[in-house]
Structures are given as structure tokens and as C-alpha cells.
C-alpha positions as CSV (number, residue, x, y, z in Angstrom):
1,X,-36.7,46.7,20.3
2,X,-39.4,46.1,22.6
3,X,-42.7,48.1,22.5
4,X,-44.3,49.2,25.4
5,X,-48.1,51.5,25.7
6,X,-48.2,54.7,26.9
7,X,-51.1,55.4,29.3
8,X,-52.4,58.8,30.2
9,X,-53.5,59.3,33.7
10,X,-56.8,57.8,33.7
11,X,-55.1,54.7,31.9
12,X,-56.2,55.0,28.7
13,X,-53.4,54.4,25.9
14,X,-52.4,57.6,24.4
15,X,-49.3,55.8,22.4
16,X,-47.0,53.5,22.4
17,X,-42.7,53.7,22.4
18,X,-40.0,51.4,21.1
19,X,-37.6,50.7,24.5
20,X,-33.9,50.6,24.0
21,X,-32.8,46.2,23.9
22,X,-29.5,47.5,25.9
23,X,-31.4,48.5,28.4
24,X,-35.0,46.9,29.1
25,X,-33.9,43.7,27.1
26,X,-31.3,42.0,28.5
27,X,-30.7,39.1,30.3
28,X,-31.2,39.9,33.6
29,X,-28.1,39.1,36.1
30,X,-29.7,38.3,39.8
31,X,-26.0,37.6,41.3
32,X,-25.4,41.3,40.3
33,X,-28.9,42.4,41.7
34,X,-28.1,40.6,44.7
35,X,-24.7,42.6,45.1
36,X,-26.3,45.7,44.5
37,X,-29.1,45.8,47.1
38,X,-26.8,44.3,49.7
39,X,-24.4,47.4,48.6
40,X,-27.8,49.6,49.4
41,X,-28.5,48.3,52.9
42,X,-25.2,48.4,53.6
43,X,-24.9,51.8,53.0
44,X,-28.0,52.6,54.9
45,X,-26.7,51.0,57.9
46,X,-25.8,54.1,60.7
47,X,-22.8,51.9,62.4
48,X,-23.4,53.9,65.7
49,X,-23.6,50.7,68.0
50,X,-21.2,50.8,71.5
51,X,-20.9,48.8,73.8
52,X,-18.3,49.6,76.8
53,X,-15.8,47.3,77.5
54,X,-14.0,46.2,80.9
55,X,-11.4,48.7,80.7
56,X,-14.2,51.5,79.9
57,X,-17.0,50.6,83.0
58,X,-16.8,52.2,85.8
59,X,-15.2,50.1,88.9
60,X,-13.2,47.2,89.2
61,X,-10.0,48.9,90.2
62,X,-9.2,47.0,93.3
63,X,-8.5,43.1,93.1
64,X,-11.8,41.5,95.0
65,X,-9.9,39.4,97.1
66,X,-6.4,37.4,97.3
67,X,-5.1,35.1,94.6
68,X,-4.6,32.2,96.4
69,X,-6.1,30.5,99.7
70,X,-9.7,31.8,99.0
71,X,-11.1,28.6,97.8
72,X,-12.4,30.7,94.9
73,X,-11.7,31.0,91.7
74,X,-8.7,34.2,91.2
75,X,-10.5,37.0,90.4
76,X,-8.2,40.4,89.2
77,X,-11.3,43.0,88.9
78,X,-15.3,42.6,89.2
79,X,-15.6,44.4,85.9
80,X,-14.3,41.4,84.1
81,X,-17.0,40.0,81.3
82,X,-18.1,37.6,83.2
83,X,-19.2,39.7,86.5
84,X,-22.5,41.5,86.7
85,X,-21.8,44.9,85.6
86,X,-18.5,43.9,84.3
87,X,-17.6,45.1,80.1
88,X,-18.5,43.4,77.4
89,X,-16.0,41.1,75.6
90,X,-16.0,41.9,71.9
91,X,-18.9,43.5,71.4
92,X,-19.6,46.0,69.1
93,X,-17.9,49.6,68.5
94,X,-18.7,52.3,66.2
95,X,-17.6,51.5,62.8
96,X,-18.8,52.0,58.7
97,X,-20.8,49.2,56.8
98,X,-20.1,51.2,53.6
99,X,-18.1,49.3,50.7
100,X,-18.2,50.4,46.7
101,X,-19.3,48.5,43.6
102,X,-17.3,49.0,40.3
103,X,-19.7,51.3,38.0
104,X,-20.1,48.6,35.9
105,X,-21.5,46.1,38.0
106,X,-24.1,49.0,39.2
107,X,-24.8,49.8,35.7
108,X,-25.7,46.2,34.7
109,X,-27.6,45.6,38.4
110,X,-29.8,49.3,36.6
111,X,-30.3,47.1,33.7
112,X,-30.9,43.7,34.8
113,X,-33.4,45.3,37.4
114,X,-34.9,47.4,34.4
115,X,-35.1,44.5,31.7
116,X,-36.6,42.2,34.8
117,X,-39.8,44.3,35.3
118,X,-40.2,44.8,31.7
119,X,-40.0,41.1,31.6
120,X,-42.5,40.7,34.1
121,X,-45.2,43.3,33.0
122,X,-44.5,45.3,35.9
123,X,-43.3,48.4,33.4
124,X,-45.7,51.4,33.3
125,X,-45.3,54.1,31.2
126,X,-46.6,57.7,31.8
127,X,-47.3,60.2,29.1
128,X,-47.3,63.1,32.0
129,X,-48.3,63.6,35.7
130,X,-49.0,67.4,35.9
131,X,-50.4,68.4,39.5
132,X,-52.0,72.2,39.7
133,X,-51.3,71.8,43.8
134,X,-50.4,69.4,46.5
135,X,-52.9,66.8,46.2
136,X,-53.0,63.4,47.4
137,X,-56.1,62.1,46.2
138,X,-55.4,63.0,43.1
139,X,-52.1,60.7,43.4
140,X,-53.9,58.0,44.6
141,X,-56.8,58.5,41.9
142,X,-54.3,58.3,39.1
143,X,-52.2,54.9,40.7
144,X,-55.5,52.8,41.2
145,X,-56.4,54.1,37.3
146,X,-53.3,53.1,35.7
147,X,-52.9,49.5,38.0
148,X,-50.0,50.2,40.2
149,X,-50.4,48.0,42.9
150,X,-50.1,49.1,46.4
151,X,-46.2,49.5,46.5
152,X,-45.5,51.5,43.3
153,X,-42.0,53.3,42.7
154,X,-42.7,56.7,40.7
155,X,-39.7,57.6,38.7
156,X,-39.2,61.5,37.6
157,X,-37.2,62.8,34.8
158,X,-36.5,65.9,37.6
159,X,-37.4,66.9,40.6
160,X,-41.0,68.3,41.4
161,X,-42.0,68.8,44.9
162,X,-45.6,69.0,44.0
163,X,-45.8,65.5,43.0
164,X,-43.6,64.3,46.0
165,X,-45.3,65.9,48.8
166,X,-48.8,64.3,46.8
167,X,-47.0,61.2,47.1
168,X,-45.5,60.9,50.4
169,X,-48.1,60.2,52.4
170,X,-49.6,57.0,50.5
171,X,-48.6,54.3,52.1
172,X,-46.5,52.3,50.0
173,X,-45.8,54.4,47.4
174,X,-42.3,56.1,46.8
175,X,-41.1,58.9,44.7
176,X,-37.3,58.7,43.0
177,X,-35.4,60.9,40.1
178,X,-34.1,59.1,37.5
179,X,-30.3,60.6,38.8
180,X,-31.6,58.5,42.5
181,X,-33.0,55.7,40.9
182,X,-31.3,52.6,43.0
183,X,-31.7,48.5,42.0
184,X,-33.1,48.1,46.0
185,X,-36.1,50.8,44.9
186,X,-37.1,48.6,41.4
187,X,-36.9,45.0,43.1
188,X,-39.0,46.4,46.3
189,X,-41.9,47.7,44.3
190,X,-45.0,46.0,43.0
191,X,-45.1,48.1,39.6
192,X,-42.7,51.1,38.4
193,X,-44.6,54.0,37.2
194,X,-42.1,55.9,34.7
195,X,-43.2,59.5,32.9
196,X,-42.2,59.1,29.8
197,X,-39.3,61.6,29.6
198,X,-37.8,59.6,32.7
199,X,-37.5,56.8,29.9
200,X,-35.9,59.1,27.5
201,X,-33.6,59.9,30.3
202,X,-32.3,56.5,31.4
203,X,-31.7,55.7,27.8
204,X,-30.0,58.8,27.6
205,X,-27.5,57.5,31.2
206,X,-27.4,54.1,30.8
207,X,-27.1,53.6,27.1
């Protein structure tokens, strides 16, 4: 089982914890990372394009002139594609980007994201992140101690808005519950900061 150091808030090691091998030491599977953040965008995606087409424009409802004996190409409306102001020929509509991965797929995309920052020493382990008040600074202070990076993910066993509305304005920086945590979020981030009962907790799901 891999061993990883537990770091207060000032970054000091307070301890260390055995990580489970089924879940921050496997093999990690980029086809099924790839997968699951396309899944993510995909779902983010609002689908509200429209475009009208020639039957929805207004106009067009006389024939602009004869059909033959003109000298010009036959023309049955001037809201045809090809006119100024005419519709657009198979352009968008409204529609849904949204499609589903098998729960197994997602579950090994968790893992394989997991076991990859492990792998890459971009795992850091929190013994606790208590806040008395809203405080950004003191957010800030406690990332630059511990060697987050500039784009750090912090993952929460729960949710605490104290710590969130800290965290929201650093540029950069994201908060996420262990029961939101999303492959998109772990491959997007420079380090991920996790308290230590957020570990406890994704051994607990994803064992």
C-alpha cells in the first residue's frame, strides 16, 4: 500500500497514511480518462443554438419573378439559402449533448485519475482545514504553505461554506465534495489538496 505524509496547514508533516493499492495504485487507463472528461464537457454543453431556416424567416412568399424567359437563373422565393436574408440550410437547432457512461467505466476513469496524481506527486494530504470565518487570505496563506500550485482542486469530505466562500475568489483554485468529485476537476488541476477524512471517504466509495 502506498504511503503518503500528512501535512498540517503550515506544511509541516504531522503523519503519514497507508493509501488503499485499489484505488491510488493502479494502472492508470488514459482511454478511459479521455472518455470521461469528454462525458463532462459534454454535459456542460447548454445546446441552446438556433438558427432559422427558409421556411421560418420572414418573406419569401411570392416567386421573384417567372420561371422561364428571364435569362436568370429560376428562382421560387428570395428566402432561399442562398439569398441575402434567406434561412439557413442545416444549421443548428436546439438539441442535448448529454450521453451516459457505464458506472464502471466512471469508477475506473476516479481511479486511474486518482492513482495518476499519486503517481506524479501531485497528491496532498490535509490533516484539517478549520476556518473561524470567511477568510481568503488565510486560504491563500495555507495553499502557498503546503505547495499547491496556482490551480489546486480542494476536495471536502462534506460540504462547508466557510471554506468555499474563502476559496472562491482565488483565481485558480476550486472547491469540490468528495460525492462531486469529477475525473475533468483531477486532470485540470496543478495539485489536489485532500483533508484527510476526504481520503477516508473515497476509499470508503470507490473501494
Amino acid at each position: 500500500m502506498p504511503n503518503i505524509k500528512v501535512v498540517n496547514k503550515a506544511g509541516e508533516q504531522v503523519s503519514e497514511i497507508a493509501l488503499s493499492d485499489a484505488i491510488f495504485a493502479i494502472e492508470p487507463n488514459t482511454s478511459v480518462m479521455h472518455i470521461a472528461v469528454v462525458n463532462y464537457l459534454a454535459n456542460q454543453r447548454q445546446g441552446t443554438q438556433s438558427t432559422l431556416t427558409r421556411s421560418e424567416v420572414s418573406g419569401g412568399g411570392k416567386k421573384p419573378w417567372r420561371q422561364k424567359g428571364t435569362g436568370r437563373a429560376r428562382q421560387g422565393s428570395t428566402r432561399a439559402p442562398q439569398w441575402y436574408h434567406g434561412g439557413v440550410a442545416l444549421g443548428p437547432k436546439p438539441r442535448s449533448y448529454r450521453f451516459t457512461i457505464n458506472k464502471k467505466v466512471r469508477r475506473l476513469a476516479m481511479k486511474s485519475a486518482l492513482s495518476a496524481k499519486l503517481a506524479a506527486d501531485e497528491l496532498i494530504v490535509l490533516d484539517s482545514f478549520e476556518l473561524e470565518a470567511i477568510k481568503t487570505k488565510e486560504v491563500a496563506k495555507t495553499l502557498s504553505a503546503i505547495e499547491a500550485g496556482k490551480k489546486a482542486l480542494i476536495v471536502l469530505p462534506e460540504k462547508d461554506d466557510v471554506i468555499y466562500k474563502s476559496a472562491r475568489n482565488i483565481a485558480g483554485v476550486k472547491v469540490s465534495l468528495v460525492s462531486t468529485l469529477n475525473v475533468y476537476d483531477m486532470l485540470n488541476c496543478s495539485k489536489i489538496v485532500l483533508l484527510k477524512d476526504a481520503v477516508a471517504k473515497i476509499e470508503e466509495v470507490y473501494a
